[in-house]
C-alpha positions in Angstrom: -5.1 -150.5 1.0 -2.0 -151.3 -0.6 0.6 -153.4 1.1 4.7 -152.0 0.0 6.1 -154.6 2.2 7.3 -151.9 5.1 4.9 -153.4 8.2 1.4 -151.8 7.9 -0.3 -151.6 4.9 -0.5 -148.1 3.5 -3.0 -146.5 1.9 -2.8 -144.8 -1.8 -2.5 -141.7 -0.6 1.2 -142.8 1.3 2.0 -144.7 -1.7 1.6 -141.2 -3.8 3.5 -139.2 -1.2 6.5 -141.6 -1.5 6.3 -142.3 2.0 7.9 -145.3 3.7 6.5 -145.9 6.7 3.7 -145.3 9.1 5.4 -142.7 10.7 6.9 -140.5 7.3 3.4 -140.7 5.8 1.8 -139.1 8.7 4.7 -136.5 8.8 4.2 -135.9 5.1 0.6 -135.5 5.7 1.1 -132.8 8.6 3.3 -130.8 6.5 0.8 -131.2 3.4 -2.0 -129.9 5.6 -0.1 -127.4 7.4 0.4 -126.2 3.8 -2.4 -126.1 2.4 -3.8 -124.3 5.7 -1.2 -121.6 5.3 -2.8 -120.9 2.3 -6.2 -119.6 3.5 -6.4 -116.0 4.5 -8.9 -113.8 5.6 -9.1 -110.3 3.3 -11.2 -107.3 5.0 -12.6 -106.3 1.6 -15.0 -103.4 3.6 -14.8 -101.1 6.7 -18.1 -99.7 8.6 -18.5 -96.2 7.4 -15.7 -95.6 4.5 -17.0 -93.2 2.1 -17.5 -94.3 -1.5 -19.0 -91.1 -2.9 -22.0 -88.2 -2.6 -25.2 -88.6 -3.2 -27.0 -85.1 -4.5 -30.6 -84.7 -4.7 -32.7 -82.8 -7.5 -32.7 -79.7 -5.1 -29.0 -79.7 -5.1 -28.7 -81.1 -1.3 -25.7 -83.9 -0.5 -24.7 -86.5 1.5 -21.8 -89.2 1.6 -22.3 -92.8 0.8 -21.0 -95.0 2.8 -20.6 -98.9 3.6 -22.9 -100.1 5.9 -20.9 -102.5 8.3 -17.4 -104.2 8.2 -16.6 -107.5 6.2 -14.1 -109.7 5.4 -13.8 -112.9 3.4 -11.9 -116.2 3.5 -9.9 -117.1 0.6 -7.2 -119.4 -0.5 -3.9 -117.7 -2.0 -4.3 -115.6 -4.6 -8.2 -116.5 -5.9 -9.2 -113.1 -6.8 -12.3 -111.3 -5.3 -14.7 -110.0 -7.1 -17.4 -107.1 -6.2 -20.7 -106.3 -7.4 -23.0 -103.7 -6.5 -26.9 -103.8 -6.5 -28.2 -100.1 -6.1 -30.8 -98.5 -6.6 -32.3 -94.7 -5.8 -32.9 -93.2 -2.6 -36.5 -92.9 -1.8 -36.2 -90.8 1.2 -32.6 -89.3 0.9 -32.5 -89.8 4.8 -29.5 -90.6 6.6 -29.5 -94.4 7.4 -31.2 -95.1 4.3 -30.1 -98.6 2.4 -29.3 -97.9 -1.2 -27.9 -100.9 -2.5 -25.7 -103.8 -1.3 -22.2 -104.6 -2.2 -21.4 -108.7 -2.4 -17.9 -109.8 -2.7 -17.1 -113.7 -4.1 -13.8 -115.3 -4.0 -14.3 -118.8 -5.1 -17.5 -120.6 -2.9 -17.2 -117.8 -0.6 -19.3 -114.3 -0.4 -19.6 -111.8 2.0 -22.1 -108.9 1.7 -22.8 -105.1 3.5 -24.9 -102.4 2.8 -24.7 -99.0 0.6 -26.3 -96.2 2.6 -26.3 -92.5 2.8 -24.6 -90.9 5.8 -25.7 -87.1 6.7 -28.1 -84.9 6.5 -29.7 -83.9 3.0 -31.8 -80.6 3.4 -35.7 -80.6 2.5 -36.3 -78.3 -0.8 -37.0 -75.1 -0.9 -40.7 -73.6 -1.0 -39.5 -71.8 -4.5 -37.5 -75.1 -6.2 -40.9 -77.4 -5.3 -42.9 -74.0 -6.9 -40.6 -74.3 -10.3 -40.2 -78.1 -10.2 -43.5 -79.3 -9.8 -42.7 -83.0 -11.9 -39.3 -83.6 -9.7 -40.7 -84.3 -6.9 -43.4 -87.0 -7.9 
C-alpha cells in the first residue's frame, strides 16, 4: 500500500492509474474492466451439417462431408483462430461415420467437432468387386 496523502491509502495499481481518490480509482477500474470485457467475443467458427466437400469411394459412389455439430469459441479482439484437421479414411463409407475432427485454438482456448460423411454411398457392383479384387481388402 502506498499512502499519496488523499485519505485512504491506495494501492499501486491506483497510483499507476493516476487516480486521486478512493472513489476515481474505483471508477477508473470499472471502466478498465468494462474494457477489457468488451474485448472478448464469441466467434461460431462451425455450424452442424455445413458441407466441406464429397467423399467418393473406389466404386465411384459419393457422399458430402460434413461438420459434425455446431461450435464456437471465446476470444479476445483480434487473436486469430487457427484450424487443424485430423482425418483419416472412411472404413465403412456409411452415413454417420466419423472421419476426422476439426480443432480450432485462439490463444488458451479450443473448441473441437467432428468430420463425417452425410448420405448414402451405394454398395459396389457384383462386376467392379469381380475386376477389382485388391480394392476392396
Amino acid at each position: 500500500m502506498l499512502d499519496v496523502g488523499v485519505g485512504a491509502p491506495l494501492t499501486i495499481t491506483g497510483v499507476s492509474t493516476g487516480a486521486e481518490s478512493r472513489d476515481s480509482l474505483t471508477a477508473s477500474v470499472a471502466s478498465l474492466l468494462g474494457s477489457i470485457r468488451a474485448g472478448f467475443h464469441e466467434v461460431t467458427v462451425a455450424e452442424a451439417g455445413r458441407s466441406l466437400g464429397t467423399v467418393t469411394t473406389p466404386w465411384g459412389s459419393d457422399a458430402d462431408i460434413v461438420i459434425g455439430r455446431s461450435a464456437s469459441i471465446l476470444t479476445w479482439s483480434d487473436t486469430p483462430v487457427e484450424v487443424v484437421l485430423d482425418d483419416r479414411d472412411p472404413v465403412e463409407y456409411a452415413d454417420g461415420e466419423v472421419i476426422g475432427t476439426l480443432t480450432w485454438t485462439a490463444g488458451p482456448e479450443t473448441a473441437t467437432a467432428d468430420v463425417q460423411i452425410s448420405g448414402a454411398i451405394e454398395p459396389p457392383t457384383a462386376l467392379w468387386r469381380l475386376t477389382h479384387p485388391h480394392a476392396l481388402g
